[in-house]
N, CA, C and O atoms as a printed pandas DataFrame, in Angstrom:
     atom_number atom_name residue_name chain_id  residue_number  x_coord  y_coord  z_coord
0              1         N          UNK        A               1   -7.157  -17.444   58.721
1              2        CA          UNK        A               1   -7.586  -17.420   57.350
2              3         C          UNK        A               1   -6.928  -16.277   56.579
3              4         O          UNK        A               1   -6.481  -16.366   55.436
4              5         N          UNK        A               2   -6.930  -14.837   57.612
5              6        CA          UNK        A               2   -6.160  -13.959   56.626
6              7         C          UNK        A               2   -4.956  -14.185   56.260
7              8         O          UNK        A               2   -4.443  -13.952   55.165
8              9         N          UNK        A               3   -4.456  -14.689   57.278
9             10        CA          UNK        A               3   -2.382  -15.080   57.334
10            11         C          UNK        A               3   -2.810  -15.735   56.393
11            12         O          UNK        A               3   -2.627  -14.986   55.434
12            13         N          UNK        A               4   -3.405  -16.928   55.912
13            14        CA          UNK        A               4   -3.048  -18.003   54.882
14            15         C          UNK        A               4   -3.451  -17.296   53.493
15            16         O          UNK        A               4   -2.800  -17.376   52.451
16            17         N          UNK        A               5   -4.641  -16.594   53.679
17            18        CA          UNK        A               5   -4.383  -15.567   52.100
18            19         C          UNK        A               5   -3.263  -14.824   51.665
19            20         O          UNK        A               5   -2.842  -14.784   50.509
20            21         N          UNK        A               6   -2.642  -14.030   52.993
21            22        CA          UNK        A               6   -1.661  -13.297   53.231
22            23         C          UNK        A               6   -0.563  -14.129   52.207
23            24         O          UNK        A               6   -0.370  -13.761   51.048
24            25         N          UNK        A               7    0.029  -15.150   52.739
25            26        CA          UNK        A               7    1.237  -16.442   52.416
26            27         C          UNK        A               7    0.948  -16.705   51.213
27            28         O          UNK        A               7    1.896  -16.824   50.437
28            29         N          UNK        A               8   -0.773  -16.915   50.571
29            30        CA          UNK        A               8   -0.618  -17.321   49.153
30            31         C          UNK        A               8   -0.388  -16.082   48.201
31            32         O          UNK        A               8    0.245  -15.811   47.180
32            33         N          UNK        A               9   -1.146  -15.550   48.988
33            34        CA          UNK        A               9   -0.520  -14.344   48.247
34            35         C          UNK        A               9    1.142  -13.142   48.161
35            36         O          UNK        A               9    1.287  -12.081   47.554
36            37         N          UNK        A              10    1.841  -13.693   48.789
37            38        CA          UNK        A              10    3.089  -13.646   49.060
38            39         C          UNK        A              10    3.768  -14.212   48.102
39            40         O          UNK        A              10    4.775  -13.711   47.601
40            41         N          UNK        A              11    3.187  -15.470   47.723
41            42        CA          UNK        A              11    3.944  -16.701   47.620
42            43         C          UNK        A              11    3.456  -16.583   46.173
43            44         O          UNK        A              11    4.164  -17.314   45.481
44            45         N          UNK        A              12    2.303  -15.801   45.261
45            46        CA          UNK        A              12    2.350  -15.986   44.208
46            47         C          UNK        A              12    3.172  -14.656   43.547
47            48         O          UNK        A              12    3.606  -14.506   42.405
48            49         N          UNK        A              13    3.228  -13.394   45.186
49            50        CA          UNK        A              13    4.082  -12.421   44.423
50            51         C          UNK        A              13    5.722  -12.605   44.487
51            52         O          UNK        A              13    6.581  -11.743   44.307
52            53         N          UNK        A              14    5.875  -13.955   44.789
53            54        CA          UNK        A              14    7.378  -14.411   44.717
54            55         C          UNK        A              14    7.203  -15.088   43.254
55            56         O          UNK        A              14    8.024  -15.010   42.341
56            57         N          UNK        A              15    6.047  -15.719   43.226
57            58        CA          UNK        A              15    6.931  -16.837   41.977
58            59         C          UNK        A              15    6.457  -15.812   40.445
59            60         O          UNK        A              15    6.519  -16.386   39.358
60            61         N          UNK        A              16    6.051  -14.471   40.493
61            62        CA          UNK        A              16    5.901  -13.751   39.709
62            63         C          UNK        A              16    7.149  -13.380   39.619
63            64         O          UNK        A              16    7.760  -13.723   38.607
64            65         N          UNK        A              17    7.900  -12.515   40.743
65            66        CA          UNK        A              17    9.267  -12.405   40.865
66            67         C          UNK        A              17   10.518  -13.499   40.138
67            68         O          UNK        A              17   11.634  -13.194   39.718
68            69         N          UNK        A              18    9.874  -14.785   40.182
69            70        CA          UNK        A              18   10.847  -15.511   39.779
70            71         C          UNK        A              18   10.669  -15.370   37.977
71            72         O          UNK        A              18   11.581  -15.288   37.154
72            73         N          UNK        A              19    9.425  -15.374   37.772
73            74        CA          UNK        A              19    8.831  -15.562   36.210
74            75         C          UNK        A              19    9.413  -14.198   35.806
75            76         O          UNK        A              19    9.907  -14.363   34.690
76            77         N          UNK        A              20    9.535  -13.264   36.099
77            78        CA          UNK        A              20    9.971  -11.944   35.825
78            79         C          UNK        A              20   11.400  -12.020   35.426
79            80         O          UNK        A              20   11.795  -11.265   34.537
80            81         N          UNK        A              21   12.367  -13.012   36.100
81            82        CA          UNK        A              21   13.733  -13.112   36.613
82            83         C          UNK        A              21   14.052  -13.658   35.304
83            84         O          UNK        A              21   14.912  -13.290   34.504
84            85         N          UNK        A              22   13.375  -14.412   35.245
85            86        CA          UNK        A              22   13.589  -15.995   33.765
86            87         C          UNK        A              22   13.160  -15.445   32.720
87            88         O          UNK        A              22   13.448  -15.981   31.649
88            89         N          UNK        A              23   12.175  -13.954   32.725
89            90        CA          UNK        A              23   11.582  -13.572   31.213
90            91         C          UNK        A              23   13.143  -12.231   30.846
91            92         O          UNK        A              23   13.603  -11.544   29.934
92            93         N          UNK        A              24   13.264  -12.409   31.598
93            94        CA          UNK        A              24   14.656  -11.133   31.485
94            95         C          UNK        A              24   15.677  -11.563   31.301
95            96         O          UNK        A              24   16.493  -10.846   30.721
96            97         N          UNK        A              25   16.065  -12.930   31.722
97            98        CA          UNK        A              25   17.041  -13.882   31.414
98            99         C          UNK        A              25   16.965  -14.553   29.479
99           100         O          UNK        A              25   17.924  -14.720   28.726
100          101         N          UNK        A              26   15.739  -14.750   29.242
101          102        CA          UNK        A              26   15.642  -15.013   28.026
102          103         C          UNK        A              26   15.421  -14.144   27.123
103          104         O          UNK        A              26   15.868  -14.353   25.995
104          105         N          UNK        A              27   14.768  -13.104   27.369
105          106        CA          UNK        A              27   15.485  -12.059   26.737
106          107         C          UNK        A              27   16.540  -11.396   26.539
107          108         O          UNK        A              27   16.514  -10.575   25.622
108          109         N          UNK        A              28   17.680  -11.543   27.276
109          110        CA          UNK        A              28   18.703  -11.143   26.637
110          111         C          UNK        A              28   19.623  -12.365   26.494
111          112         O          UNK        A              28   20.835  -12.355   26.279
112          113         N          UNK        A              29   18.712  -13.539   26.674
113          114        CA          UNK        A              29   19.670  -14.240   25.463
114          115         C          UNK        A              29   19.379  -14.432   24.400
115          116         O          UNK        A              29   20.182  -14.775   23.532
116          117         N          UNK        A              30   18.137  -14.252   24.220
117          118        CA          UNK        A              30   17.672  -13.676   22.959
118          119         C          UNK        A              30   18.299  -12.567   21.609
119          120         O          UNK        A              30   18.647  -12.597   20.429
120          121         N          UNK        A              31   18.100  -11.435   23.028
121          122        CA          UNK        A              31   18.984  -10.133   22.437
122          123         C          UNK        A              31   20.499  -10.864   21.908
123          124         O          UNK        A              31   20.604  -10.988   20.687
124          125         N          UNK        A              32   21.660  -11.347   22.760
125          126        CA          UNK        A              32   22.856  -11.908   22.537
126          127         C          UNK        A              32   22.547  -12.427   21.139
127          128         O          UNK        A              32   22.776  -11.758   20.131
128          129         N          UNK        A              33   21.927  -13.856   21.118
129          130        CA          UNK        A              33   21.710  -14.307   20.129
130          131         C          UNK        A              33   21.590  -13.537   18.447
131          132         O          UNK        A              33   22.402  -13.634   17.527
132          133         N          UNK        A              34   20.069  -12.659   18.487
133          134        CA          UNK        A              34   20.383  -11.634   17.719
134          135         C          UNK        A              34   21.635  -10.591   17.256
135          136         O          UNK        A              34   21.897  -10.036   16.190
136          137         N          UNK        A              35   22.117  -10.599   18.257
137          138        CA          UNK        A              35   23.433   -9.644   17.795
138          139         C          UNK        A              35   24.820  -10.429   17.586
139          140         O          UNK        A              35   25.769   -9.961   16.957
140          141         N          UNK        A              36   24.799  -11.709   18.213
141          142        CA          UNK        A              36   26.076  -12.136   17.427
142          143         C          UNK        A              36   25.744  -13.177   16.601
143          144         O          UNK        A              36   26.736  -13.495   15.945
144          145         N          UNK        A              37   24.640  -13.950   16.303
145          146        CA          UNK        A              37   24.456  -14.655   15.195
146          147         C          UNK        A              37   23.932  -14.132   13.702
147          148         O          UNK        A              37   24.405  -14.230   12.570
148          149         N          UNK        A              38   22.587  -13.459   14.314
149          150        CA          UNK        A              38   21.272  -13.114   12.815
150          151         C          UNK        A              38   22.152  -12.036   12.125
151          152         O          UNK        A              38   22.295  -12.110   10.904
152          153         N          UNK        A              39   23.067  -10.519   13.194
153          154        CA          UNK        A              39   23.358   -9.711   12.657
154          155         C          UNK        A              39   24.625  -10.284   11.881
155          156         O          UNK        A              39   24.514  -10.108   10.668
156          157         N          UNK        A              40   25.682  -10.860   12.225
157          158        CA          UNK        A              40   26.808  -11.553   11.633
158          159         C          UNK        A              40   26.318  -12.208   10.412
159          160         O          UNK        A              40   26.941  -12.252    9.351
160          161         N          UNK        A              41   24.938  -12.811   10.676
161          162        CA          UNK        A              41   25.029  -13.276    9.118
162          163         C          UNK        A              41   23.730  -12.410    8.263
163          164         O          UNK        A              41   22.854  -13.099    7.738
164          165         N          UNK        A              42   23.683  -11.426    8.193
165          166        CA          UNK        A              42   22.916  -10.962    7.766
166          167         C          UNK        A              42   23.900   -9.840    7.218
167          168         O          UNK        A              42   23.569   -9.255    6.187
168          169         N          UNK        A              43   25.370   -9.431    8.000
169          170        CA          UNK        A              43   26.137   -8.674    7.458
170          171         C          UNK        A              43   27.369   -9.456    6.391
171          172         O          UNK        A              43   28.132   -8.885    5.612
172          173         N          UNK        A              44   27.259  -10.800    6.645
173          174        CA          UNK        A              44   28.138  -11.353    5.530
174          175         C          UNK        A              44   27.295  -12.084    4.432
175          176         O          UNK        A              44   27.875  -12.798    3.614
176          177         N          UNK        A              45   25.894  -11.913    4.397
177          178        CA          UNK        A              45   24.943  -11.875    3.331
178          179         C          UNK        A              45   25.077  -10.569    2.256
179          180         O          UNK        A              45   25.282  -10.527    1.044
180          181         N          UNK        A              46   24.819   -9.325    3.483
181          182        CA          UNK        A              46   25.202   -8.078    2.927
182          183         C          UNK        A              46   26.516   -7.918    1.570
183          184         O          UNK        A              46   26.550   -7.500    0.412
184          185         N          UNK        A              47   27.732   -8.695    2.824
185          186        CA          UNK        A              47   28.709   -8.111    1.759
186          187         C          UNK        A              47   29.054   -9.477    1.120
187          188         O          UNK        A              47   30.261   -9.716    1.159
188          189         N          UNK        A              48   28.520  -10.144    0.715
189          190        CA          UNK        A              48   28.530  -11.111   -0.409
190          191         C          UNK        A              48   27.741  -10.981   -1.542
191          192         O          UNK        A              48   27.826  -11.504   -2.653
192          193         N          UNK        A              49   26.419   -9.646   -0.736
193          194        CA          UNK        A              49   25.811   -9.153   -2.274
194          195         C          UNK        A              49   26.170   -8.509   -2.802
195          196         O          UNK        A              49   25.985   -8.489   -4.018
196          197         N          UNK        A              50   27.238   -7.192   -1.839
197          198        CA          UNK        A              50   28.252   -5.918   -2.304
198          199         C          UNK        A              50   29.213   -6.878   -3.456
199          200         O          UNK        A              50   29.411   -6.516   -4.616
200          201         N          UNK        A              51   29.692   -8.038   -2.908
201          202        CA          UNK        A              51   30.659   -8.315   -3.386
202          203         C          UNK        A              51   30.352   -8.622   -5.250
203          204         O          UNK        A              51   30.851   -8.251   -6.312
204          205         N          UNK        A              52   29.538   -9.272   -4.919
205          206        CA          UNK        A              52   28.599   -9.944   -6.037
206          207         C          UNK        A              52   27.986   -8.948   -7.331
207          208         O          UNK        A              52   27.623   -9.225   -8.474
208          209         N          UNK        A              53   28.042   -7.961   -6.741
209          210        CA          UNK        A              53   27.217   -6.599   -7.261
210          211         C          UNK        A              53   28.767   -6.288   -7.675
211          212         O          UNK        A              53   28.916   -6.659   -8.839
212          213         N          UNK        A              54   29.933   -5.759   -7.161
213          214        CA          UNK        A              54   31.376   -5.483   -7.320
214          215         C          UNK        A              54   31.900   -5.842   -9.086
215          216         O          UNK        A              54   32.299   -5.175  -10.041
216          217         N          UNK        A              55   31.526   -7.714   -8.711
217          218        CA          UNK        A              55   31.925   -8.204   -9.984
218          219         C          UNK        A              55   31.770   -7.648  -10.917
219          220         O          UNK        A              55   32.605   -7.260  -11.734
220          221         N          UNK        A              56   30.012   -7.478  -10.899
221          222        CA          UNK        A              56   29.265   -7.527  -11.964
222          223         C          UNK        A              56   29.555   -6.176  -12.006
223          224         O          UNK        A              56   29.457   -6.588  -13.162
224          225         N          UNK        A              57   29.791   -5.074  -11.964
225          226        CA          UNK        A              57   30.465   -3.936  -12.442
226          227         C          UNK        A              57   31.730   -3.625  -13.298
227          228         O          UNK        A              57   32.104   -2.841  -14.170
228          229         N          UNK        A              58   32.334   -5.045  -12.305
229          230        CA          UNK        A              58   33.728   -4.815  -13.211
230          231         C          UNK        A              58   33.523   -5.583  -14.664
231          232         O          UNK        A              58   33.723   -5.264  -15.836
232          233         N          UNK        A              59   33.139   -6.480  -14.146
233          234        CA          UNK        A              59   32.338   -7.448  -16.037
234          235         C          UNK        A              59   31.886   -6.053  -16.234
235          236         O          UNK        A              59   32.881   -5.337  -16.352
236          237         N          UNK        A              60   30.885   -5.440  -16.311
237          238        CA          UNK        A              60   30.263   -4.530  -17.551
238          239         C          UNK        A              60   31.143   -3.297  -17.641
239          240         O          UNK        A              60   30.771   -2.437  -18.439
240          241         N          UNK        A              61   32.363   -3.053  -16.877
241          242        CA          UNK        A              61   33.117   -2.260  -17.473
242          243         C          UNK        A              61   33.932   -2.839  -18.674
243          244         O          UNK        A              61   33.876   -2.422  -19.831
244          245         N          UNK        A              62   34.431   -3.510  -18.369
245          246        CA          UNK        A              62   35.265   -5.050  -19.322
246          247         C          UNK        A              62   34.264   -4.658  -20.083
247          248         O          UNK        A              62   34.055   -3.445  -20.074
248          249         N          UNK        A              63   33.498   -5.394  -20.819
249          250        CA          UNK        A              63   32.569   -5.703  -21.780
250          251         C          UNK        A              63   32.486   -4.306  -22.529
251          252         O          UNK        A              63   32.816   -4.246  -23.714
252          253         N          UNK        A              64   32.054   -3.205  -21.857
253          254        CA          UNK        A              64   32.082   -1.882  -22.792
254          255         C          UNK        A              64   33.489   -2.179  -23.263
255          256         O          UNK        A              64   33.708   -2.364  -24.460
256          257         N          UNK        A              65   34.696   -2.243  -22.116
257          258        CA          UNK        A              65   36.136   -1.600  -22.727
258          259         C          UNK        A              65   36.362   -2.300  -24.086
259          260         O          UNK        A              65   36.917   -1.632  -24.959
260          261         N          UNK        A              66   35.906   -3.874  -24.430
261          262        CA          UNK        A              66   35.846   -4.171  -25.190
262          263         C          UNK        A              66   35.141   -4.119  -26.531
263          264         O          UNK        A              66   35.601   -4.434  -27.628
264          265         N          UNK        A              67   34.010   -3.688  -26.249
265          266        CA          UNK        A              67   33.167   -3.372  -27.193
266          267         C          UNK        A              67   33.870   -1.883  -28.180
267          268         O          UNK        A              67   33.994   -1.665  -29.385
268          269         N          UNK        A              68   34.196   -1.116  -26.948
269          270        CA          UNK        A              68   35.034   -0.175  -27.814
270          271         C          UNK        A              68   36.348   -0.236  -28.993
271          272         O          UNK        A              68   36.691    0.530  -29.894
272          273         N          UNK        A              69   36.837   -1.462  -28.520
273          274        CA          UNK        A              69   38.306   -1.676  -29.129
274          275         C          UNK        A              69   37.674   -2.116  -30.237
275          276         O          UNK        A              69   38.152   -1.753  -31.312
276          277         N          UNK        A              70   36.555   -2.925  -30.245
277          278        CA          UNK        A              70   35.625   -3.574  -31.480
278          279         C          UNK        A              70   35.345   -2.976  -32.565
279          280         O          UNK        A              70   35.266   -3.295  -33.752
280          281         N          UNK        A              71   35.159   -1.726  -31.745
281          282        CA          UNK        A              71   34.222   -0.771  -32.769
282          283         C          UNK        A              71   35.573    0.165  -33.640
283          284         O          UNK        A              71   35.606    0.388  -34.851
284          285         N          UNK        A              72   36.429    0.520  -32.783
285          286        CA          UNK        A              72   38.367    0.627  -33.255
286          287         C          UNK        A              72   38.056   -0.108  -34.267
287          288         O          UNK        A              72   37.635    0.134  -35.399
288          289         N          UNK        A              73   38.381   -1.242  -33.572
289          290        CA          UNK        A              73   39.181   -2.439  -34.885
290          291         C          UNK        A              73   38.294   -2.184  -35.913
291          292         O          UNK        A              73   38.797   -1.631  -36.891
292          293         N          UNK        A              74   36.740   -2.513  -35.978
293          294        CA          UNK        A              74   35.904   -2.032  -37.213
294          295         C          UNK        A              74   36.497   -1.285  -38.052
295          296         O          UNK        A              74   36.846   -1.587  -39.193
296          297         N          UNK        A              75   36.699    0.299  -37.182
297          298        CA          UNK        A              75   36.541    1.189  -38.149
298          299         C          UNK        A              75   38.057    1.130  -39.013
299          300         O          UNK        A              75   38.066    1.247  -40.238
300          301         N          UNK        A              76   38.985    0.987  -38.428
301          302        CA          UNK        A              76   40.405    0.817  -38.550
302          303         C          UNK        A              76   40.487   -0.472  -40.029
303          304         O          UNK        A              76   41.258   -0.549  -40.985
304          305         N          UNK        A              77   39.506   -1.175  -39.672
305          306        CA          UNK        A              77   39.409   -2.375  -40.803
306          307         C          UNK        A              77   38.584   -1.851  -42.192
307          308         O          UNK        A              77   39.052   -1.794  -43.329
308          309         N          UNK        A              78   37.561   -1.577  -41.866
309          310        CA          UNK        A              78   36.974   -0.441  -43.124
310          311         C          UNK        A              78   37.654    0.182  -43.813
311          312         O          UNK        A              78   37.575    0.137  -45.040
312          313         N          UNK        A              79   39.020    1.383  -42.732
313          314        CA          UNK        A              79   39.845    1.746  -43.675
314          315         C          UNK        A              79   41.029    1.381  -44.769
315          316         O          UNK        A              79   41.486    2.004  -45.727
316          317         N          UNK        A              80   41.315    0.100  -44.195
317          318        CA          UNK        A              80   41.825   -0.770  -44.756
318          319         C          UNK        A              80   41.155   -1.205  -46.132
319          320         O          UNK        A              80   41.609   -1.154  -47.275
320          321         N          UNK        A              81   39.969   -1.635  -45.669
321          322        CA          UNK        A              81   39.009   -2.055  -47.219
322          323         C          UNK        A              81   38.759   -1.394  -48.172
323          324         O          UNK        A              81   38.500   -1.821  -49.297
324          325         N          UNK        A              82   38.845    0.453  -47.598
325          326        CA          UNK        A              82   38.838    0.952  -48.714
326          327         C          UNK        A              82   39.803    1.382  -49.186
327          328         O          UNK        A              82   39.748    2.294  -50.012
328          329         N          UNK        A              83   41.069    0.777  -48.740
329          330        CA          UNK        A              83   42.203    1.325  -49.352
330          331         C          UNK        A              83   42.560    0.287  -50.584
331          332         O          UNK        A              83   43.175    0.566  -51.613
332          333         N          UNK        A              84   42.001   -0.996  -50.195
333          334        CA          UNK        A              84   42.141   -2.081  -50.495
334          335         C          UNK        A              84   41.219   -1.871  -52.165
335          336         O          UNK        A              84   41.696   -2.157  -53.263
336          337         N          UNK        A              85   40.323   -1.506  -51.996
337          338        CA          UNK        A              85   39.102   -1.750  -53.351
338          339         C          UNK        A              85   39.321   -0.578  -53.952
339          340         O          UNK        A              85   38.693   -0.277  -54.968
Protein backbone atom coordinates (compact mmCIF):
# COMPACT_ATOMS: atom_id res chain seq x y z
CA UNK A 1 0.00 0.00 0.00
CA UNK A 2 2.88 2.36 0.83
CA UNK A 3 4.88 1.51 -2.54
CA UNK A 4 1.58 2.27 -4.40
CA UNK A 5 1.18 5.75 -2.61
CA UNK A 6 4.87 6.02 -3.02
CA UNK A 7 4.38 5.51 -7.32
CA UNK A 8 1.31 7.84 -7.25
CA UNK A 9 2.94 10.02 -5.76
CA UNK A 10 6.06 9.92 -7.87
CA UNK A 11 4.05 9.84 -10.72
CA UNK A 12 2.12 13.06 -9.92
CA UNK A 13 5.64 14.66 -9.03
CA UNK A 14 6.60 13.74 -12.66
CA UNK A 15 3.65 15.00 -14.46
CA UNK A 16 4.08 18.35 -12.38
CA UNK A 17 7.59 18.22 -13.83
CA UNK A 18 6.17 17.87 -17.17
CA UNK A 19 3.40 20.83 -16.56
CA UNK A 20 6.34 22.94 -15.34
CA UNK A 21 8.33 22.00 -18.70
CA UNK A 22 5.23 23.17 -21.04
CA UNK A 23 4.48 26.38 -18.69
CA UNK A 24 8.17 27.52 -19.48
CA UNK A 25 7.90 26.50 -22.96
CA UNK A 26 4.91 28.85 -23.42
CA UNK A 27 6.21 31.35 -21.84
CA UNK A 28 8.85 32.12 -23.75
CA UNK A 29 6.99 31.80 -26.64
CA UNK A 30 5.07 34.11 -25.41
CA UNK A 31 8.01 36.31 -24.40
CA UNK A 32 9.40 35.71 -28.38
CA UNK A 33 6.14 36.64 -29.55
CA UNK A 34 6.06 39.90 -27.53
CA UNK A 35 9.36 40.99 -28.62
CA UNK A 36 9.30 40.37 -32.22
CA UNK A 37 5.73 41.05 -33.07
CA UNK A 38 3.72 43.61 -30.32
CA UNK A 39 7.21 45.49 -29.88
CA UNK A 40 7.84 45.82 -33.86
CA UNK A 41 4.57 47.10 -34.18
CA UNK A 42 4.16 49.19 -31.51
CA UNK A 43 7.61 50.78 -32.65
CA UNK A 44 6.40 51.40 -36.26
CA UNK A 45 3.12 52.85 -34.70
CA UNK A 46 5.59 54.98 -32.71
CA UNK A 47 7.37 56.28 -35.67
CA UNK A 48 4.44 56.79 -37.89
CA UNK A 49 3.21 59.13 -35.11
CA UNK A 50 6.88 60.85 -35.01
CA UNK A 51 6.45 60.88 -38.55
CA UNK A 52 3.00 62.30 -38.63
CA UNK A 53 3.79 64.82 -35.87
CA UNK A 54 7.18 65.72 -38.36
CA UNK A 55 4.71 66.86 -41.08
CA UNK A 56 2.64 68.71 -39.15
CA UNK A 57 5.55 70.89 -38.01
CA UNK A 58 6.79 71.42 -41.20
CA UNK A 59 3.05 72.59 -42.44
CA UNK A 60 3.00 75.11 -39.48
CA UNK A 61 6.35 76.32 -40.25
CA UNK A 62 5.19 76.83 -44.02
CA UNK A 63 2.04 78.48 -42.98
CA UNK A 64 3.80 81.11 -40.56
CA UNK A 65 6.64 81.50 -43.45
CA UNK A 66 3.80 82.46 -45.39
CA UNK A 67 1.78 84.39 -43.37
CA UNK A 68 4.82 86.56 -43.01
CA UNK A 69 5.44 87.29 -46.72
CA UNK A 70 1.53 88.27 -46.42
CA UNK A 71 1.93 90.60 -43.99
CA UNK A 72 5.33 92.01 -46.40
CA UNK A 73 3.22 92.09 -49.28
CA UNK A 74 0.43 94.07 -47.12
CA UNK A 75 2.56 96.44 -45.89
CA UNK A 76 4.66 96.93 -49.15
CA UNK A 77 1.04 97.36 -50.88
CA UNK A 78 -0.20 100.11 -48.44
CA UNK A 79 2.86 101.84 -49.43
CA UNK A 80 2.07 101.79 -52.72
CA UNK A 81 -1.57 103.14 -51.97
CA UNK A 82 -0.32 105.84 -50.40
CA UNK A 83 1.84 106.84 -52.88
CA UNK A 84 -0.86 106.27 -55.17
CA UNK A 85 -3.76 108.70 -53.38
Amino acid sequence: MEKDLLEMFQLMIDRFDQIESQMKAMETRINLKLENEVTRRIDSLFDGYKLAHEKQWELDRQVRQQQAMLEQLAARLAVLESKIA
